[in-house]
Each structure stands twice: as C-alpha cells, then as structure tokens.
C-alpha positions in Angstrom: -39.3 75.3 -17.9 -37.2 77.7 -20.0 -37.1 81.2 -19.4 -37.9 84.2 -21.9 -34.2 84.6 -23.0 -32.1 81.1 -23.7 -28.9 82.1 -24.4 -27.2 80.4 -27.4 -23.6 79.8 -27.0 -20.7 79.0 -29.7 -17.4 77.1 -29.3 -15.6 78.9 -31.8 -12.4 77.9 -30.0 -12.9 74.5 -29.9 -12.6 74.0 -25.8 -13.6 70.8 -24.5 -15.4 72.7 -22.1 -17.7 75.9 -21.3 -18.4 77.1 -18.0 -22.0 78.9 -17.8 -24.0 80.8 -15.7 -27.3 79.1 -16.8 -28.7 75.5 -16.6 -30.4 76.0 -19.4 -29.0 76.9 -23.3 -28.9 76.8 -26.7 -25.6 75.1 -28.6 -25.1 75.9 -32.4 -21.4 74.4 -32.5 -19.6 77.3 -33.8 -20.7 80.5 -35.8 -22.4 80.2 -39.3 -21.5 79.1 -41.3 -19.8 76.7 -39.3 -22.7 75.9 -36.8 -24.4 72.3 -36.6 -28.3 72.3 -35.7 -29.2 74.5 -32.4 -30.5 72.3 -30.2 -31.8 73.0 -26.9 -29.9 71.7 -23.7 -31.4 71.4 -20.1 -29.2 70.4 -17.3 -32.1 70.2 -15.3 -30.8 69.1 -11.6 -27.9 68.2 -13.1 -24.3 70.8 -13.4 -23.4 69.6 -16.3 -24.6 68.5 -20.2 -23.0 67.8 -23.4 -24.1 68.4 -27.1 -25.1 65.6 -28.8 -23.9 67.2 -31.8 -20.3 68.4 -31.0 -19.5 67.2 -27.8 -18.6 70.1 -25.9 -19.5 70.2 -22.0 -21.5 73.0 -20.7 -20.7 73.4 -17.1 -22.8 75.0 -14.7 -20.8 77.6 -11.8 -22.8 79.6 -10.0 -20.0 82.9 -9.9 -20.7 83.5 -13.8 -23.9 85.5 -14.6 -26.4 84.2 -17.1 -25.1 86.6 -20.1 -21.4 85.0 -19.2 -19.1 81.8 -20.5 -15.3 81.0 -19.6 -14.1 81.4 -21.8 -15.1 84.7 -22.5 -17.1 85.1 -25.8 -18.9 82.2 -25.9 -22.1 83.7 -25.5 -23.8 84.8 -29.0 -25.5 88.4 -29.5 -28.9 88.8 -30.3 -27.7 90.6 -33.1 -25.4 87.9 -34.2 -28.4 85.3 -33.7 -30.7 87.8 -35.9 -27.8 88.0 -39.0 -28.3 83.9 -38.6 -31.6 83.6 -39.1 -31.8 82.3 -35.6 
C-alpha cells in the first residue's frame, strides 16, 4: 500500500538507471514540458522496476533515504510538482 508522500522522480539526465531509497514511486520521464504520463511504480518484493513509458530502471538500495536518487536530483519538489499541475 502506498504511503502518504510518493515521491515523483525525473530523469532529466537521461541515465539508464536511478538508484532510490523507496520501493515505491512516481515516474514523469523528465520535467514539463518534457514529461510523459506519471505513472505509478511498485517494486513490491522486488529491488528493481522499470517505466513502461521511458525505460529507465529504478533501483532500490537501502543506504539512500526516501527523499534521495543517485544521481542526485532526481527527486522532484513539491513545489516543482505544484507549478506542474501535478
């Protein structure tokens, strides 16, 4: 079950790749107006997923906190959601 806050994450750098400290997300490709549709990802028991829509990998590791990515910057503001329309 999801929790209060599902962090949405962007791949504005085009990584294969995003290592996260959740199992459970949102994807929106990159920042509008570049984004595809969010869509919801569960890894569920599971480390890893990837977005239907753009392919990236989101892969769980346990030494990043929930608000964190490696890359860095990966994780979207709730502010930045808001100016979206999110």
């Amino acid at each position: 079950m999801a929790d209060a806050h599902v962090p949405h994450l962007a791949n504005d750098k085009g990584v294969e790749k995003i290592y996260v400290g959740v199992k459970e997300l949102q994807c929106m490709g990159a920042r509008p107006p570049f984004d595809h549709p969010h869509v919801y990802l569960d890894m569920g028991a599971d480390s890893q997923i990837l977005c239907p829509y753009c392919s990236t990998l989101y892969v769980y590791h346990p030494r990043l906190q929930a608000g964190q990515s490696d890359p860095e910057g990966c994780i979207v503001t709730a502010d930045e959601n808001a100016g979206a329309g999110a």
